[in-house]
Structure formats: C-alpha cells, structure tokens
C-alpha positions, 0 to 999 in steps of 0.5 A, spaced: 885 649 747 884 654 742 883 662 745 876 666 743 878 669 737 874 675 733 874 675 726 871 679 721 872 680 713 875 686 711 877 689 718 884 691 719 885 688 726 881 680 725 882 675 726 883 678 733 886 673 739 885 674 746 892 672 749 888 668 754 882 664 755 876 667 759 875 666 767 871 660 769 866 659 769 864 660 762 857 663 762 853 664 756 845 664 759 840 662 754 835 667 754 828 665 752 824 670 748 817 667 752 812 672 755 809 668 762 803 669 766 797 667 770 789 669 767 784 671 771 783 664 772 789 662 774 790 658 768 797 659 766 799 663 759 805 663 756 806 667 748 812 664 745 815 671 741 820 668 737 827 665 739 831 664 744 837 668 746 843 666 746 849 670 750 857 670 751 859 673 757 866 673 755 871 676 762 878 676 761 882 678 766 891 682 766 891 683 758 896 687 756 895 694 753 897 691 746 892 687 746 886 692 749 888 696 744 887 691 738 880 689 741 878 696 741 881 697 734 876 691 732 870 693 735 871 700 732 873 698 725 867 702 720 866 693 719 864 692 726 863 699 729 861 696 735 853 693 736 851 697 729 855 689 725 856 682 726 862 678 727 864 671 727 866 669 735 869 663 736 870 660 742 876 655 747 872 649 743 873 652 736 866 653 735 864 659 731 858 664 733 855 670 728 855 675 734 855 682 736 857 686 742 851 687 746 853 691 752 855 698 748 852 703 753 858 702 758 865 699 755 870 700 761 876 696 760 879 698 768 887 699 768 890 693 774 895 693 777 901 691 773 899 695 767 894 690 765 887 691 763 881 687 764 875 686 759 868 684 760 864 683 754 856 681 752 856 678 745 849 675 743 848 671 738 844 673 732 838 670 730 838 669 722 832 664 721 826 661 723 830 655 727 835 660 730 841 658 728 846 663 728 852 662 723 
C-alpha cells in the first residue's frame, strides 16, 4: 500500500512521502454545505449552499526529524505557502486530491519520546467546478 505523498510543481521538497502510513481509522468526513431548519410552521427548510466538503484528516505518529523537517519545507514553500496554494495528496489507494491545509491556526508537530515527532493535518479538498470535483 503506497504511503500519502505531497506533490507539487516547482516546490523543492515534492514529491514529499510520509515514512508511514496514517493511524486507523482514516477519517475524511463529508461535509455537506446545506443550512437546515424548522419554519414557524414546523415545515422543514433545507437551503442547499453549494458543495459538499470533503476533508483528510491525516494522523502520523513517530516521524523522524528528517522528515517533519521535509513536511514543513513543503508547506512553506513560496508554491504552497501553507493554506494560501493548492497541492496534490495522494492517498494509501494511489488516489490523487487537489487539497489544501485547512487547519493553519495551530500547526504543532509535538516532539515524543525517542526523537520522534508526531503530525496531525486537516487537508480539504478543493472544489473546482459545478459538480465538485476536485483534481
């Protein structure tokens, strides 16, 4: 099973790999974009607002220094620049998704024991037409 890799043209650090494969259970909750509610009447309203998101919630755990170094020179790159660009994800089923890092109020990769860092990144797929396909 191929491990999520990072790609992304003319940044230094793709493709990037993770050296492991994301903790179980994978979670990518679907996110519908509908506003719901209950009129005076008691009818139920529902406004449809456009797309439905679609997040990875990537959870590695015991990264080596090499390669928490390697993720952040990726996300920093002038070509991802954290959530400001787009890149490519693809997942443990060789399935590519036009992503970008949607949890950037709080990156914090905490140092375990052994040397080891762990990582925990939102990834939201990016909606690029009327039927909300991504890449």
């Amino acid at each position: 099973m191929p491990l999520p890799t990072f790609t992304k043209s003319g940044n230094s650090y793709s493709p990037f790999t993770f050296e492991k494969a994301r903790l179980l259970p994978l979670k990518e909750p679907i996110i519908p974009n509908q506003d719901v509610g209950i009129s005076g009447g008691g009818t139920v309203r529902v406004a449809d607002l456009g797309e439905a998101e679609l997040l990875f919630d990537l959870i590695i755990n015991r990264i080596s220094e090499t390669n928490r170094n390697n993720l952040l020179g990726f996300l920093q790159h002038s070509t991802v620049n954290y959530a400001q660009n787009t890149f490519t994800f693809t997942n443990e089923e060789n399935v590519p998704y036009e992503v970008r890092i949607w949890n950037t109020k709080q990156l914090d990769f905490p140092l375990v024991r052994g040397g080891f860092y762990n990582v925990k990144l939102t990834l939201r797929q990016e909606i690029t037409n009327a039927t909300g396909g991504g890449n």
